[in-house]
N, C-alpha and C positions, 0 to 999 in steps of 0.2 A: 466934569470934575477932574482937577490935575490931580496926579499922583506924587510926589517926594520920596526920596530915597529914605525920606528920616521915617516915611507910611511904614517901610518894609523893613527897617532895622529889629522891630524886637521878632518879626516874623523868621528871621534868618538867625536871631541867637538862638530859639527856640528850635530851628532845626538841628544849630551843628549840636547845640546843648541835647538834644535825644539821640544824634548818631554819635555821637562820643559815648555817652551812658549805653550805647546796645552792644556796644563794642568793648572786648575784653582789654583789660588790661597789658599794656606791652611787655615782653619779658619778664611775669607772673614770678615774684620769688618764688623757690622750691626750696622744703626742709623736708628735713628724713624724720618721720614718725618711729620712733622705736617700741615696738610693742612686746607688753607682757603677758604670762599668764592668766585667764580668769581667777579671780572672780573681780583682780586690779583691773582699773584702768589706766594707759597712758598717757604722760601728762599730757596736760593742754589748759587752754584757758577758755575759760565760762563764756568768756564775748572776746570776739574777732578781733585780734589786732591789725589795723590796715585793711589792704585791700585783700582781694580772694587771692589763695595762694596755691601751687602744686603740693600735695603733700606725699610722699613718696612712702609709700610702705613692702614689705617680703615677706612675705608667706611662703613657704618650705613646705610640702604636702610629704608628712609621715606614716610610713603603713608600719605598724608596729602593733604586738599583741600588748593587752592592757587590763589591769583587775577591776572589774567591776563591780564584784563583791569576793568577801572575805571565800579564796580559794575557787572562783569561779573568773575566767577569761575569755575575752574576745579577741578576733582580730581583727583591731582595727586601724580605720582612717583617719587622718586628723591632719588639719591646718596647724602648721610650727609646732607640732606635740602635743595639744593638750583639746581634748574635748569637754565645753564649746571650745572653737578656734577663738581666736585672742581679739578683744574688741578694738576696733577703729574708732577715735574721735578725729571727727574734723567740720568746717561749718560751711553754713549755706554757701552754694556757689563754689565753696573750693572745688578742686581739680582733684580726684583719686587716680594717683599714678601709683598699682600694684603690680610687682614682677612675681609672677608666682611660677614655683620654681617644681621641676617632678625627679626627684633625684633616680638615679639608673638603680641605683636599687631595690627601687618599689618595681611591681607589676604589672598595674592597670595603667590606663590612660586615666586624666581626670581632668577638671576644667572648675571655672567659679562661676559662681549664677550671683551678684547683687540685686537686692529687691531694692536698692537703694540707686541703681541704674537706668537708664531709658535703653533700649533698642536690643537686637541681637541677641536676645533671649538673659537679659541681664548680662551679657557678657558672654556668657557661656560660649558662644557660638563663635569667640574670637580669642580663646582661652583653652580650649583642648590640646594636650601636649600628652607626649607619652612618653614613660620614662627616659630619664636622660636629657629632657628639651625642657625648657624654661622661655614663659614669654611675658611683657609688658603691657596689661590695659589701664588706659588712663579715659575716666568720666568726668562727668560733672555732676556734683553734689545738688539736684535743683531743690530737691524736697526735705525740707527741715523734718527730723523724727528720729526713731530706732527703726531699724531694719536688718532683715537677717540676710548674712550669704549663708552659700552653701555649693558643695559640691552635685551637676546635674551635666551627667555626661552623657544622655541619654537611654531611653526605651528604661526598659526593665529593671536595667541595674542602676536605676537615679534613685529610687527610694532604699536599695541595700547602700549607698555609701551614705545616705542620708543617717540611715542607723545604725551605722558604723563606725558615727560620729564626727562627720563632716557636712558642719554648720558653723554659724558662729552669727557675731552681729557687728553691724558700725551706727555712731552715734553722729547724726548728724545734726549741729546746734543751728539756734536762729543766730546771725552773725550780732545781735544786740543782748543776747542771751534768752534765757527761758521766762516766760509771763504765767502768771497767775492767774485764776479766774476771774478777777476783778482787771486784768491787764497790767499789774505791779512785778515790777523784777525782783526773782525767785534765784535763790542762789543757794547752793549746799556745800555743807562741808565735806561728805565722805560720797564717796561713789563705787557699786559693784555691779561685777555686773554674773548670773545666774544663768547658766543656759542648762534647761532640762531637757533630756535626752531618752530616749524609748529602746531599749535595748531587747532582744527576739533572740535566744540562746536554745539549740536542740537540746533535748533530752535524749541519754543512751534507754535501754530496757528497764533498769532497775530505777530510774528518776532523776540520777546524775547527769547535771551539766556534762555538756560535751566539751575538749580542749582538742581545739583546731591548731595542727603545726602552720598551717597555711590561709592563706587569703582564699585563695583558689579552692581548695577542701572544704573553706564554710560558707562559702555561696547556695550552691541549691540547698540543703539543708537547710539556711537557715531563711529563703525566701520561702520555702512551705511554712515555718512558723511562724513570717511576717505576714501573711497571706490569713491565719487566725483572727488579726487585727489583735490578739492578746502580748502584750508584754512581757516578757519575763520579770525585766526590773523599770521603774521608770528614776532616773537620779537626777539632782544638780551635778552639775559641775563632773560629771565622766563616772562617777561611784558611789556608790553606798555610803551614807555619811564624810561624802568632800569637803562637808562647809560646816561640821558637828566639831564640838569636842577641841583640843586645840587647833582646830583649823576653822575656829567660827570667825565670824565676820565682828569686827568690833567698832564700839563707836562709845562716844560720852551724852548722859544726858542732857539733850538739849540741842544735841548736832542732827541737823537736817539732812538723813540720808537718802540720797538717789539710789534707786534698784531697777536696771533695766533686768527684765526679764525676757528670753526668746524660747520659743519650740518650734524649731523647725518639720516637723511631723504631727504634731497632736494636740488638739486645745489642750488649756492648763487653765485654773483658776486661784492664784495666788493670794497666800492671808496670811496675815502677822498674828500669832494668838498674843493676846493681851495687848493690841495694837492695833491701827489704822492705817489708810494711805490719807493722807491730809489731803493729797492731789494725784489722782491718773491722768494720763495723758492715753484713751482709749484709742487702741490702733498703733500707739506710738506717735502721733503728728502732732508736733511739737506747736505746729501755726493754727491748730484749735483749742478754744479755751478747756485748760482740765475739769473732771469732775472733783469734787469736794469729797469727802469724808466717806471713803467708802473702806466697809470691812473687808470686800472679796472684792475682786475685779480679774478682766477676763483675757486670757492670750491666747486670740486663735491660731490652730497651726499654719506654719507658713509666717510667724509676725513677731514684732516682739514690741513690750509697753511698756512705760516708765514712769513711775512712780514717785512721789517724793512723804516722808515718814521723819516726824520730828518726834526722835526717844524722847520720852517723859520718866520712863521709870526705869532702875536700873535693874540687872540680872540677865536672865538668857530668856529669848524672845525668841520661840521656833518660828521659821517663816518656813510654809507648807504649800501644798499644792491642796487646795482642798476637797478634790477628792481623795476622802482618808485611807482609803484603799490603798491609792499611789500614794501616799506621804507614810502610810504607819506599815504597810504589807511590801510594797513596791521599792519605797525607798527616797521619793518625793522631799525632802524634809533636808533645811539649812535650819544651824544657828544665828543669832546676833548675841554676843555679849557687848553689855552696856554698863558702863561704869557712870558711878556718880549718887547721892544723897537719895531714900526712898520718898516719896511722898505722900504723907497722909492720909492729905487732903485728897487726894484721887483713889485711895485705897487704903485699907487698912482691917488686920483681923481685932473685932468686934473681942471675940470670947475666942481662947483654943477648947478646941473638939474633947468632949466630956461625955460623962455618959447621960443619957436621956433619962427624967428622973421620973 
């Protein structure tokens, strides 16, 4: 049998056609991510424009005392001021290039752990600086989901900066956007993002919280009363009523809102009263199909999951941790206000409350 060159032509496009595809992209555009506060997130778009990109972000590690509840303070850690630290969007296969920076006048060393990273202990292990030193790690985004970072500089003192408030999460999208359980694209109008945090606060002799002048001062003290496993407070967003009252979270009826939620320390079981998740994304892995219509659903520590919830009816829609211990005693507990027309047909009072005859 003779062979022809024209035998081996589609053999040979077929090869460079998969080492060109294994192969990254030459001189990857790179944009600056500018991130904000929780419970916002930074802009970005639903599905990938182009190809994978570097997305450059800065994180600033602040050690500053902070109210946790009315007249009660920690001191604490935080990624760019605010606990959780400030959410990352960026999508499959992009490049995270984060300079994370330890100003000289903090005290500790500290570093970043991504669950959203491959190798090196998340990073961590290439990311330890002490004050005054700032360094650059860049990964690659493989795994579509939410994932939490977090501060883990080792031994002892990884779970005190843990509850000290240094955690946070990054969103990583499918680069075609989000699918539905049926596999249809899922798109939202509003997006927050909720990081609940477990706070361990000494008591002096008479019951009163203690106020620590220093970092250094409320370390053993306050590892004997994370060592309880009891919480003092458990909150969103850094405090007692962050997300209540005019700081709730708002949307119109009818907008499809995203809610990542993370705990970087302690399962959490989140629920909309007078409400639903239309779709979880259990674990947060965006490349498994969501679950449908669930009232509670569940965020183990260490993870964070994301949700999607289309308001139907308007007013204030508490969203809780449902253990009510942590949402009504603890602190557990955001608003949603929702504007827009009631609905009937979905509810309505029958009779007002009379006396029984």
């Amino acid at each position: 049998m003779k062979f022809k060159l024209s035998h081996f032509i589609p053999l040979l496009v077929l090869f460079f056609s998969v080492s060109l595809a294994a192969k990254p992209p030459q001189n990857p555009v790179r944009v600056t991510q500018t991130l904000v506060p929780p419970p916002a997130l930074p802009e970005h778009t639903q599905i990938a424009q182009g190809p994978p990109k570097i997305v450059q972000i800065t994180l600033s590690i602040e050690e500053k005392e902070i109210e946790v509840a009315d007249g009660v303070y920690i001191q604490a850690m935080t990624f760019n001021g605010s606990v959780p630290g400030p959410m990352i969007v960026v999508h499959q296969n992009d490049w995270v290039e984060v300079t994370l920076k330890n100003p000289a006048t903090n005290s500790m060393l500290h570093n970043i752990d991504f669950h959203a990273a491959t190798g090196a202990m998340g990073g961590g292990e290439l990311t330890r600086i002490n004050p005054g030193e700032q360094v650059t790690l860049k990964f690659k985004a493989t795994k579509a989901g939410v994932f939490v970072y977090h501060c883990a500089p080792g031994g002892s003192v990884t779970p005190f900066h843990v509850v000290a408030g240094m955690s946070g999460a990054i969103m990583v999208l499918p680069r075609n956007g989000l699918k539905g359980a049926s596999n249809h694209s899922v798109r939202y109008d509003k997006a927050f993002y909720i990081g609940e945090q477990d706070f361990y606060i000494p008591r002096d002799s008479s019951g009163q919280f203690i106020r620590y002048a220093s970092i250094s001062d409320a370390v053993a003290p306050t590892e004997a009363i994370m060592k309880t496993l009891t919480p003092s407070f458990v909150v969103f967003n850094g405090r007692v009523n962050a997300l209540t009252g005019s700081n709730a979270m708002t949307a119109d009826v009818g907008d499809n809102v995203l809610v990542i939620h993370s705990q970087a320390n302690r399962d959490s079981r989140p629920h909309i009263i007078g409400g639903h998740a239309d779709l979880v994304w259990p674990g947060g892995a965006f490349d498994n199909k969501p679950i449908k219509d669930l009232e509670t659903w569940f965020v183990a520590g260490g993870s964070a999951v994301a949700a999607i919830y289309k308001f139907r009816q308007p007013g204030i829609h508490a969203y809780v941790n449902h253990n009510l211990i942590e949402a009504v005693l603890l602190g557990a507990a955001a608003h949603f206000q929702i504007n827009g027309e009631w609905d009937h047909d979905l509810m309505t009072q029958v009779s007002p409350p009379s006396p029984i005859p």
